[in-house]
TORRO-992965 format. One line per 3 residues: number of its first residue (from 0); their letters; for each residue x, y, z of N, C-alpha, C. Coordinates in nm, 2 decimals. Layout:
NUM> A> X Y Z X Y Z X Y Z | ...
END
This chain:
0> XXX> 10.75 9.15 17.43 10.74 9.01 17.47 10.70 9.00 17.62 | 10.61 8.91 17.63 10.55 8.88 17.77 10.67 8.81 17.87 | 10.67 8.82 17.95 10.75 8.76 18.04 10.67 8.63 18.10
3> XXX> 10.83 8.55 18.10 10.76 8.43 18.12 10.62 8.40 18.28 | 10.62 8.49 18.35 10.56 8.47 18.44 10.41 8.53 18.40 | 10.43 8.61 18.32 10.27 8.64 18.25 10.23 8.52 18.15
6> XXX> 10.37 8.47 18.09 10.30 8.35 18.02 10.28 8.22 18.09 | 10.27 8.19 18.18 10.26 8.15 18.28 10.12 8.12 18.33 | 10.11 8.23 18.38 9.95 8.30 18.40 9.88 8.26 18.28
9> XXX> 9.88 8.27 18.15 9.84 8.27 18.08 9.83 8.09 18.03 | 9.90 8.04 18.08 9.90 7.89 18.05 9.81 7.82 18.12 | 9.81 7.90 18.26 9.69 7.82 18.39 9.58 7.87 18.39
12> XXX> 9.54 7.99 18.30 9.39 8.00 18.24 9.35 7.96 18.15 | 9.41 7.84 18.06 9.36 7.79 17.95 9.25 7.76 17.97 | 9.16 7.72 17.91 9.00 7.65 17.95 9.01 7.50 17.84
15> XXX> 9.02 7.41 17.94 9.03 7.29 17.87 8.94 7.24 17.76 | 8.80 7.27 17.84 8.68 7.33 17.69 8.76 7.38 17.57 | 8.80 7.48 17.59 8.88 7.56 17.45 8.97 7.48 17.38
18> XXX> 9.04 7.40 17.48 9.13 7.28 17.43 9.08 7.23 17.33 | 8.99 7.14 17.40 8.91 7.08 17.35 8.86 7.08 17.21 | 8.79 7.20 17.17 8.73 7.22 17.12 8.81 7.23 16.94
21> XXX> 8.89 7.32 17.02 9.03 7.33 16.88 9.09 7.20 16.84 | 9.11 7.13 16.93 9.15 6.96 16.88 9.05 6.89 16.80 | 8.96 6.89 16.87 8.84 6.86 16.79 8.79 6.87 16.65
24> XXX> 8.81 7.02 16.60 8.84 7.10 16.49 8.92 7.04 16.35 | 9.01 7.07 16.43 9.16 6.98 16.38 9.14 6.86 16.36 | 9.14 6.78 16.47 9.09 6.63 16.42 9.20 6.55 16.42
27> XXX> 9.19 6.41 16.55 9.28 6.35 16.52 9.33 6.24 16.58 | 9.36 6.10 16.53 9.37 6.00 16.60 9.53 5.92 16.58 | 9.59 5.86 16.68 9.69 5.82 16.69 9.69 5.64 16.56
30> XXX> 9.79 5.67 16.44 9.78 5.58 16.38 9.93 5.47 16.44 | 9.96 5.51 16.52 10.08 5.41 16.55 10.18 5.39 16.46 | 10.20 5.50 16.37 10.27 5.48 16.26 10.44 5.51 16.35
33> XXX> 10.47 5.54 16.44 10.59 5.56 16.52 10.65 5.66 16.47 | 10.58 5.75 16.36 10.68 5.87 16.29 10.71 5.95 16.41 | 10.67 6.01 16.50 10.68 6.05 16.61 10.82 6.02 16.68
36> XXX> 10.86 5.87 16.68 10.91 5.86 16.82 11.07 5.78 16.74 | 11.06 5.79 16.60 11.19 5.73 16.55 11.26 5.86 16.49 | 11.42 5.86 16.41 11.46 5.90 16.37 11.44 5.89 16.27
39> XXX> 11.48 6.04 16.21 11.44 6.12 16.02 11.54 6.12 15.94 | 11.51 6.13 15.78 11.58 6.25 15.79 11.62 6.35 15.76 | 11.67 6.49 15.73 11.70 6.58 15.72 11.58 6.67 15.69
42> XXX> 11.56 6.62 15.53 11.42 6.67 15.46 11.30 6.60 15.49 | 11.29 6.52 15.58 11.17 6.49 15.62 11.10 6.57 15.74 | 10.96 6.56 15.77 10.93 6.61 15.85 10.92 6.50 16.01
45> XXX> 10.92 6.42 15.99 10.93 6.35 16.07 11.00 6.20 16.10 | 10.97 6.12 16.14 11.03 5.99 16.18 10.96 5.90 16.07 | 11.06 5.81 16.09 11.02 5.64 16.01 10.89 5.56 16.05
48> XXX> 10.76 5.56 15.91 10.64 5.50 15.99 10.71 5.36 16.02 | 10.59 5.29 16.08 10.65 5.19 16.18 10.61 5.08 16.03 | 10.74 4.97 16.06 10.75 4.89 15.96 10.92 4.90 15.87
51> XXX> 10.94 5.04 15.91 11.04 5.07 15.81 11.21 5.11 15.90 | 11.12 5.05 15.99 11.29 5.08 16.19 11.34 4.94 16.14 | 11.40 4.96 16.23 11.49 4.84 16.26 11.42 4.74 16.34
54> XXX> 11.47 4.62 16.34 11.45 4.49 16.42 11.43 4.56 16.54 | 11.34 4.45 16.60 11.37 4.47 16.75 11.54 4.50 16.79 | 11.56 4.58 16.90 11.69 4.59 16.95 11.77 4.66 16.86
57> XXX> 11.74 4.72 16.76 11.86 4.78 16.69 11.94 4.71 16.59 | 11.87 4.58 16.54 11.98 4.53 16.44 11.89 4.46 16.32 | 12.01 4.41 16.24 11.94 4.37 16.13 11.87 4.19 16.10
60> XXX> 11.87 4.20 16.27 11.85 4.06 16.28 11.97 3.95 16.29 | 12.06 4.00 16.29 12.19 3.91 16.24 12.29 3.95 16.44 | 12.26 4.03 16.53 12.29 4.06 16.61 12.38 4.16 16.59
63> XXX> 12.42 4.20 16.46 12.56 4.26 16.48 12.54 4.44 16.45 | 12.54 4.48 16.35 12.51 4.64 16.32 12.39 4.67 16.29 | 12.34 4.80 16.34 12.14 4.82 16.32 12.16 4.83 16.15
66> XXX> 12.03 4.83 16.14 11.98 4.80 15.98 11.86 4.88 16.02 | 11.88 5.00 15.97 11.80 5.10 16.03 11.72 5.20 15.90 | 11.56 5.20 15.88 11.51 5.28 15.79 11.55 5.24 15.64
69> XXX> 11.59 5.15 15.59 11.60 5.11 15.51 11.73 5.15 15.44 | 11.80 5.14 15.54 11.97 5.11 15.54 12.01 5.26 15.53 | 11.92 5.39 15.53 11.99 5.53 15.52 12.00 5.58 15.67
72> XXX> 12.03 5.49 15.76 12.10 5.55 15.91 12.18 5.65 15.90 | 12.24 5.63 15.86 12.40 5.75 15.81 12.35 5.85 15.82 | 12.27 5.92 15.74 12.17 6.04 15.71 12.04 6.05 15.76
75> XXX> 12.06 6.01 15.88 11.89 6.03 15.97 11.95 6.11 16.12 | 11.90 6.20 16.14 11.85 6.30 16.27 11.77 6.19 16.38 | 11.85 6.20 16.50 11.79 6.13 16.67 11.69 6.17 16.67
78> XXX> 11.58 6.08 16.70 11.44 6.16 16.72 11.53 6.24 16.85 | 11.41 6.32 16.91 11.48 6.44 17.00 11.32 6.51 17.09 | 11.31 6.43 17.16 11.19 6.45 17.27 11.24 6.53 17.44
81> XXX> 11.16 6.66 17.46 11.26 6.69 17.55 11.11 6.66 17.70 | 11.20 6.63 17.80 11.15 6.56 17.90 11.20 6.63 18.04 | 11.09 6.64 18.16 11.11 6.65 18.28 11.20 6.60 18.39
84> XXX> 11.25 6.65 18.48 11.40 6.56 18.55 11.26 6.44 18.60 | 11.15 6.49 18.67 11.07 6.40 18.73 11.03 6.29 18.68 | 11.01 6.31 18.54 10.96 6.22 18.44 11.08 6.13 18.37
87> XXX> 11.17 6.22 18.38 11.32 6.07 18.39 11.30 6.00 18.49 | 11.24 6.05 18.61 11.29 5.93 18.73 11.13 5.82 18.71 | 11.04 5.91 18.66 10.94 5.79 18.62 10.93 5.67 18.56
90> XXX> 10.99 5.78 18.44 11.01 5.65 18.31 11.06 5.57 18.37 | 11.20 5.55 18.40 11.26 5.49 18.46 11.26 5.37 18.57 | 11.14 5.43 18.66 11.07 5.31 18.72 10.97 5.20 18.63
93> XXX> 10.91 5.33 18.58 10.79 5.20 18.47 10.92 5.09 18.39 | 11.06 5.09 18.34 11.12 5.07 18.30 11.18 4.90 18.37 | 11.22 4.98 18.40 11.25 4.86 18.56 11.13 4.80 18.58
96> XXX> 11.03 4.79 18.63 10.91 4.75 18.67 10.87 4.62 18.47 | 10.90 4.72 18.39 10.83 4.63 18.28 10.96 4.49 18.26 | 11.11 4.56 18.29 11.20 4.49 18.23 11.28 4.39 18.34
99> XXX> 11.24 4.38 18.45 11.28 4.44 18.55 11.46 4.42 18.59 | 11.48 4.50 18.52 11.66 4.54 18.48 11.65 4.65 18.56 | 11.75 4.71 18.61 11.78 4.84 18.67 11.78 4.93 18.51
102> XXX> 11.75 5.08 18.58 11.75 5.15 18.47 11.77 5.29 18.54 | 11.92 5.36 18.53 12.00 5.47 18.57 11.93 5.61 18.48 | 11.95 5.71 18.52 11.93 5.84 18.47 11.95 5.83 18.31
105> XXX> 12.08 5.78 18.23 12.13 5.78 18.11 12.07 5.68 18.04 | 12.00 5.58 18.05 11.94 5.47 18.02 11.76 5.54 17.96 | 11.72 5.65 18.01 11.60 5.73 17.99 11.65 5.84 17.90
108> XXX> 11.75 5.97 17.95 11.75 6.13 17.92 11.88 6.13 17.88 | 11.91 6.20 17.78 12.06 6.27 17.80 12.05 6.44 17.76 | 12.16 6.49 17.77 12.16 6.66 17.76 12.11 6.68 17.64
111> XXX> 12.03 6.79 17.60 11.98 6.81 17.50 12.07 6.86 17.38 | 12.05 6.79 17.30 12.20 6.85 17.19 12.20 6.96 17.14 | 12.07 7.05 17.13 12.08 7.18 17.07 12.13 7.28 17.12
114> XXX> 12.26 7.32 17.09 12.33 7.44 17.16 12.48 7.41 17.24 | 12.49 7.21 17.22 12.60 7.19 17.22 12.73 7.21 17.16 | 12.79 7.25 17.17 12.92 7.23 17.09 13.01 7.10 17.09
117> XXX> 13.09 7.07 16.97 13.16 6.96 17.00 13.31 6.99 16.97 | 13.43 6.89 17.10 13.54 6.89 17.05 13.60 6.88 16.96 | 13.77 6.82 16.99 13.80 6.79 16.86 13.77 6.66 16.83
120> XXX> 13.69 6.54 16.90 13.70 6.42 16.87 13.51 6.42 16.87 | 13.45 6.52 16.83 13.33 6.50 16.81 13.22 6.49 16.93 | 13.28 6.49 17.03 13.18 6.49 17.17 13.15 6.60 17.21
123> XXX> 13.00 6.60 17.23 12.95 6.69 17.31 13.04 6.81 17.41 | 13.01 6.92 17.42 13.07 7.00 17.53 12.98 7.13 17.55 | 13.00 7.16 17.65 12.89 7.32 17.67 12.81 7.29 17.80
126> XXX> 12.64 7.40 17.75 12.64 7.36 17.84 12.44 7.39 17.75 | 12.34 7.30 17.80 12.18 7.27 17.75 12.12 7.32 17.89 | 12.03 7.35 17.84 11.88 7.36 17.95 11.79 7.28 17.95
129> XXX> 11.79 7.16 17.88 11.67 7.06 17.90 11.77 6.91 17.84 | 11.66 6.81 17.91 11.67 6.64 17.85 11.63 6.66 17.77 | 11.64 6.55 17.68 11.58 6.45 17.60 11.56 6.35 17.62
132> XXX> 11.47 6.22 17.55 11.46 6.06 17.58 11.61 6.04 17.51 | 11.61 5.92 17.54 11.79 5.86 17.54 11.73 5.77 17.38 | 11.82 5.77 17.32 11.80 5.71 17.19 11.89 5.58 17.13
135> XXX> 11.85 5.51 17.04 11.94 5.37 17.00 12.01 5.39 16.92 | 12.12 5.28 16.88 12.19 5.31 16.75 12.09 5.36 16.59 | 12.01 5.36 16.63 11.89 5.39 16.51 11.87 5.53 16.47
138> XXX> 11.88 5.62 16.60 11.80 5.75 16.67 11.66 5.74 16.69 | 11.61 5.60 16.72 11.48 5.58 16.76 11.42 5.62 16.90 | 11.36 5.66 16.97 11.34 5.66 17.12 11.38 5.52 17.19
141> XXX> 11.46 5.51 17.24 11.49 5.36 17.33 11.37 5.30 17.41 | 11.26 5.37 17.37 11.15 5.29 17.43 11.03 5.27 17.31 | 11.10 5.29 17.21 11.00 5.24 17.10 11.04 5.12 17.06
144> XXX> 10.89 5.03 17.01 10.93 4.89 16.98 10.84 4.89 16.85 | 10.85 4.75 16.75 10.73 4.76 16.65 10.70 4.59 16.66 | 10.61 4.59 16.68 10.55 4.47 16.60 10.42 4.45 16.51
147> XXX> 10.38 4.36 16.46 10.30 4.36 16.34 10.26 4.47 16.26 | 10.40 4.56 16.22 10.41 4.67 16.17 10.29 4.78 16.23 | 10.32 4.79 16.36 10.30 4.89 16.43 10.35 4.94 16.51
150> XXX> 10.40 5.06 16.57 10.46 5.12 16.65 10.39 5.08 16.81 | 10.46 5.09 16.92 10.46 5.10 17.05 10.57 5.15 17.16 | 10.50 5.20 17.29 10.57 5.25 17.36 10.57 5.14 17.45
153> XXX> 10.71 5.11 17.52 10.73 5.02 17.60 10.72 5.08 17.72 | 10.72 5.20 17.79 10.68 5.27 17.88 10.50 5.36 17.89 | 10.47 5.29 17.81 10.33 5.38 17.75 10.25 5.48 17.86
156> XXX> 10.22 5.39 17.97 10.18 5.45 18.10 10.25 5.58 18.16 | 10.36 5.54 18.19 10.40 5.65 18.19 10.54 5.77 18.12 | 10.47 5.78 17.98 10.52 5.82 17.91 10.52 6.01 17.91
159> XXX> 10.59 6.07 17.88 10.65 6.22 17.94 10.51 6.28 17.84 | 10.48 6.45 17.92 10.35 6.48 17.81 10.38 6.52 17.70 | 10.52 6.53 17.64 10.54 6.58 17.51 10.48 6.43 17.43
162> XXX> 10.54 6.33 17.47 10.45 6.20 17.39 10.27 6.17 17.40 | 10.28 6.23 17.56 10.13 6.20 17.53 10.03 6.35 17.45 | 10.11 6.47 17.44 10.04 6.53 17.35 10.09 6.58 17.22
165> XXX> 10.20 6.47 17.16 10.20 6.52 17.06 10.09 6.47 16.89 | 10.05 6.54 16.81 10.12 6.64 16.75 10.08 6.74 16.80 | 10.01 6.82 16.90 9.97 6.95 16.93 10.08 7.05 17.05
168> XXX> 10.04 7.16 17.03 10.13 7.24 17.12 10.06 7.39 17.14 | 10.07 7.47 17.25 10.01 7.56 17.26 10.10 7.69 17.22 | 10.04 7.78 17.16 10.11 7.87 17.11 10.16 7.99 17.19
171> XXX> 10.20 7.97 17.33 10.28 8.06 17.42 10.41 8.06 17.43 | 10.48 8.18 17.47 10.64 8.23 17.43 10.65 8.12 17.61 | 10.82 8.09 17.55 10.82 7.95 17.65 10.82 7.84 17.63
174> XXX> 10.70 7.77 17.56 10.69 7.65 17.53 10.72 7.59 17.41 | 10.75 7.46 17.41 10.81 7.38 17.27 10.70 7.36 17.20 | 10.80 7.38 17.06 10.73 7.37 16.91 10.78 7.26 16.88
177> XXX> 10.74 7.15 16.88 10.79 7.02 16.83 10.78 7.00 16.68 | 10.90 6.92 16.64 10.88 6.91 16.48 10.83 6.99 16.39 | 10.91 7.14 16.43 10.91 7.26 16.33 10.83 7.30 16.38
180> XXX> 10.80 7.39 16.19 10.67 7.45 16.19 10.55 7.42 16.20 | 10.42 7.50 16.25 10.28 7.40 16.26 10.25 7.40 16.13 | 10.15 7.28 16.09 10.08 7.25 15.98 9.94 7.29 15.99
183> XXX> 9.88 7.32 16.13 9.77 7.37 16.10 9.73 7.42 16.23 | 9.63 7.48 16.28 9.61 7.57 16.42 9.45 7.59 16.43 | 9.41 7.64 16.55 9.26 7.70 16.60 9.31 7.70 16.74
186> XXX> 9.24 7.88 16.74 9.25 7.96 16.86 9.41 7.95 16.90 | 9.46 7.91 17.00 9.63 7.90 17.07 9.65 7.72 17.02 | 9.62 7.64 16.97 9.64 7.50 16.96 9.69 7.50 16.80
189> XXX> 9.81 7.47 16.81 9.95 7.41 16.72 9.90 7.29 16.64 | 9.91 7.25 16.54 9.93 7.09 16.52 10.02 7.06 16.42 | 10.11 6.99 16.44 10.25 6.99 16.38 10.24 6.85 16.29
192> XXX> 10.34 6.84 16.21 10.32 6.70 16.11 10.30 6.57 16.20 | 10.20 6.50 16.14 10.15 6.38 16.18 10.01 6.30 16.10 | 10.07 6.22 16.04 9.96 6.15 15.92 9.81 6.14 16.02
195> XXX> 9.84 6.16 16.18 9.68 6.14 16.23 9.60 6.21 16.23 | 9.66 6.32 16.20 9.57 6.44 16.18 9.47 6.45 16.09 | 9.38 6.56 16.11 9.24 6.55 16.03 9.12 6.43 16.08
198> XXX> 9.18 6.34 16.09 9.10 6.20 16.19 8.99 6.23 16.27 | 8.88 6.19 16.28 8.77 6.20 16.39 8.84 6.17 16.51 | 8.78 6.27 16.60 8.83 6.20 16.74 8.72 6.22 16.83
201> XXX> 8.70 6.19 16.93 8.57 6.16 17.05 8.59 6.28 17.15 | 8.49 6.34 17.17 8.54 6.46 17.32 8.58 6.44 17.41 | 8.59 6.29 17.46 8.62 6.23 17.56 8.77 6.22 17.51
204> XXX> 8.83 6.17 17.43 8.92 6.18 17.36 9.05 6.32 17.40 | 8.96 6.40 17.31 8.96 6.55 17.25 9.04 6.62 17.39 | 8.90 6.58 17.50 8.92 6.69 17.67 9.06 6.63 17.74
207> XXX> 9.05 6.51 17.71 9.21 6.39 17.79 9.26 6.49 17.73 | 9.33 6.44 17.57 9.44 6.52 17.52 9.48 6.63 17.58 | 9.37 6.74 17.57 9.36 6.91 17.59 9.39 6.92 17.71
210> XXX> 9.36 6.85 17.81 9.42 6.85 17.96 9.55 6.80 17.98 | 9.62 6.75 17.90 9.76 6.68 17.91 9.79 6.80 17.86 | 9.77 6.88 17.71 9.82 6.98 17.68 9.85 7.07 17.76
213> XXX> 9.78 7.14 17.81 9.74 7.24 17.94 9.85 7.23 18.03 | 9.84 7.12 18.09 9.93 7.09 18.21 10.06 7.05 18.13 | 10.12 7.02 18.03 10.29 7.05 17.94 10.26 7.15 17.97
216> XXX> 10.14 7.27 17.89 10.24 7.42 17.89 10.26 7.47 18.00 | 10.16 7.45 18.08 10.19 7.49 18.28 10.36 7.43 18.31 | 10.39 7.29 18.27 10.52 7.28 18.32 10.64 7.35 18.28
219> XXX> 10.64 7.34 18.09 10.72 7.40 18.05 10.75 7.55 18.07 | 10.66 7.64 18.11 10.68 7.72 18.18 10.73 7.74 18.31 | 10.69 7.66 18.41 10.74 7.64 18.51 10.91 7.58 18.49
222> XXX> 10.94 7.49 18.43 11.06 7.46 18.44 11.15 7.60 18.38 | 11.11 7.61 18.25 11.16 7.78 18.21 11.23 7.90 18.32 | 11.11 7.90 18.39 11.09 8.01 18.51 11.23 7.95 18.63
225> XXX> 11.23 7.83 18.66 11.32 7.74 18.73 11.43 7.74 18.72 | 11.48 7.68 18.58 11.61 7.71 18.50 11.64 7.82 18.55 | 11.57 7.96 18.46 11.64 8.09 18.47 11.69 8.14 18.60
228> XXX> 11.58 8.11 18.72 11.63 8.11 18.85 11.73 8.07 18.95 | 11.77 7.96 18.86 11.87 7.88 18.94 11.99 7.85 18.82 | 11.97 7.95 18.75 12.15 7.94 18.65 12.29 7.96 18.72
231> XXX> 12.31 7.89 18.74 12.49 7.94 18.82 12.58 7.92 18.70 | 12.65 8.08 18.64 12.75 8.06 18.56 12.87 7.95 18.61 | 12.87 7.92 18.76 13.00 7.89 18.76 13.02 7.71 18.75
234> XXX> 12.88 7.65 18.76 12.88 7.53 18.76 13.01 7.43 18.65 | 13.01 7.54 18.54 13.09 7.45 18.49 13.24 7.40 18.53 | 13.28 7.50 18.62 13.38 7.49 18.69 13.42 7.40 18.77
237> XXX> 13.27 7.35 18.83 13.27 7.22 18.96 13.25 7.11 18.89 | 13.19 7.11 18.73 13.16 6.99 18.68 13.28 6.92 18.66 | 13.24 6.78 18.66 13.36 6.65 18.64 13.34 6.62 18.46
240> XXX> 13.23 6.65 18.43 13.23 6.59 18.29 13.26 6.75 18.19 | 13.23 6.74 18.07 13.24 6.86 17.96 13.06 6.92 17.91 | 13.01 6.87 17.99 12.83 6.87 17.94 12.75 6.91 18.10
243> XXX> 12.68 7.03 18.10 12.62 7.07 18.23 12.47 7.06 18.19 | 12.40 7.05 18.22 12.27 7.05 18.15 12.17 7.16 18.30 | 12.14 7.24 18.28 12.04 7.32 18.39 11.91 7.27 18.38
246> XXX> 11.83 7.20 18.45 11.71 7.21 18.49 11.67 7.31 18.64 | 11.52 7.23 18.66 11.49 7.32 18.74 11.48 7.28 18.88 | 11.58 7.17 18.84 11.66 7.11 18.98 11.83 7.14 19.05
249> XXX> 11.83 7.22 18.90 11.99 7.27 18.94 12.05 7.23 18.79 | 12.22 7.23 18.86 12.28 7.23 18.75 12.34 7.07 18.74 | 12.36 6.98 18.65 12.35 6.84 18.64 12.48 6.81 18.54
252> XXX> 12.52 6.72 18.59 12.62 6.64 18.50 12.52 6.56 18.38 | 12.58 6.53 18.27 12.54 6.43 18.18 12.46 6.31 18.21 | 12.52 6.25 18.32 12.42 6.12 18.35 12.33 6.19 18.49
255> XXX> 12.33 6.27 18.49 12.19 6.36 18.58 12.24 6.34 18.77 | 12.37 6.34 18.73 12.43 6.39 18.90 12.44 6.53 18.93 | 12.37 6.55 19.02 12.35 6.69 19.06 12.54 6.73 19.09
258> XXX> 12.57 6.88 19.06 12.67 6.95 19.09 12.65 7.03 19.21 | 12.72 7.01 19.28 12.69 7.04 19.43 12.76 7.21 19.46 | 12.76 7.28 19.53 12.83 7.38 19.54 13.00 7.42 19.59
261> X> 12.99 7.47 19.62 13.19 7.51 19.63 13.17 7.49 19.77
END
């Protein structure tokens, strides 16, 4: 196994051309179906196309409890997008700026649940190495909206690059494999379930994408490399909450207050 600093190396010699070219191959345009960015479930590969979420806001129109996927909430999986500390503090401005509400660290990211454990009353405890986007009573991304039975990003501009490149992912140790297994590949380029796929797409297109690609796997590595660097077993000890989350800004409480030293 390569070490992450060779794969690393190996991320910042991609050749965007190459990117390119494999996306191209593959083929593929964004249908706004929001499978992406809502909650599944179990046996599905992906999220609810758009049309089939909930009302605006999470409910069934009536204000009171979501009515979500065609009433099987109970049995649907949080979508689960994992995100940058920097790109929490983005979102979060584009947030504010569109709503213009204040909008805190937990209102974007929370600790990533894979690897959590839970008490006796069902809450989270442990300790994650990455965010996620923060999600609604649905498990929809809290910035997904639908109208005229189409999906949208209410932060679109500046939305994290796992959103702006998915379905694709580069095939280096380190970096995220979103939504399983790939469905289909050329040269290092992943492409994971998504009805856009196969789709014509433009080079102009093609080279954006492949450059957003590029620069995820340059970060994910980078943050990788960061984390490992800056693990302090003992953080849990200073923490105030039951949930530590390590980025590659340190070690963080749940709603992304840094844990300070002894």
């Amino acid at each position: 196994m390569k070490s992450l600093e060779a794969e690393l190396n190996a991320a910042r010699d991609l050749a965007v051309a190459d990117l390119a070219d494999a996306i191209e191959s593959i083929g593929f345009e964004c249908t706004r179906c929001g499978g992406c960015c809502t909650g599944y479930a179990p046996d599905e590969p992906g999220g609810a196309p758009a049309g089939e979420g909930a009302d605006e806001g999470g409910s069934d129109g009536d204000g009171d409890t979501p009515d979500c996927h065609d009433g099987d909430d109970a049995d649907r999986e949080p979508h689960t997008a994992t995100v940058f500390p920097d790109e929490v503090r983005r979102v979060a401005a584009a947030a504010e700026d569109e709503s213009g509400e204040a909008y805190d660290w937990r209102d974007v990211a929370r600790p990533m649940p894979f690897g959590l454990d839970a008490d006796g009353d069902g809450d989270p405890v442990g300790e994650t190495f990455e965010w996620a986007l923060a999600t609604d009573g649905c498990g929809d991304c809290t910035f997904y909206e639908e109208s005229g039975g189409e999906g949208a990003c209410t932060v679109h501009d500046a939305r994290p690059l796992i959103c702006r490149t998915y379905p694709f992912s580069v095939a280096l140790e380190g970096t995220s494999q979103p939504m399983g297994e790939a469905v289909d590949e050329a040269g290092v380029v992943r492409a994971h379930e998504c009805e856009g796929l196969g789709r014509d797409i433009s080079r102009e297109d093609a080279e954006e994408l492949a450059a957003a690609l590029k620069e995820r796997a340059v970060r994910e590595l980078e943050e990788a490399i960061g984390v490992r660097d800056g693990y302090d077993p003992t953080a849990r000890e200073r923490a105030d909450g039951d949930v530590v989350v390590f980025d590659s800004e340190g070690p963080k409480e749940a709603d992304g207050t840094p844990i300070g030293g002894e």
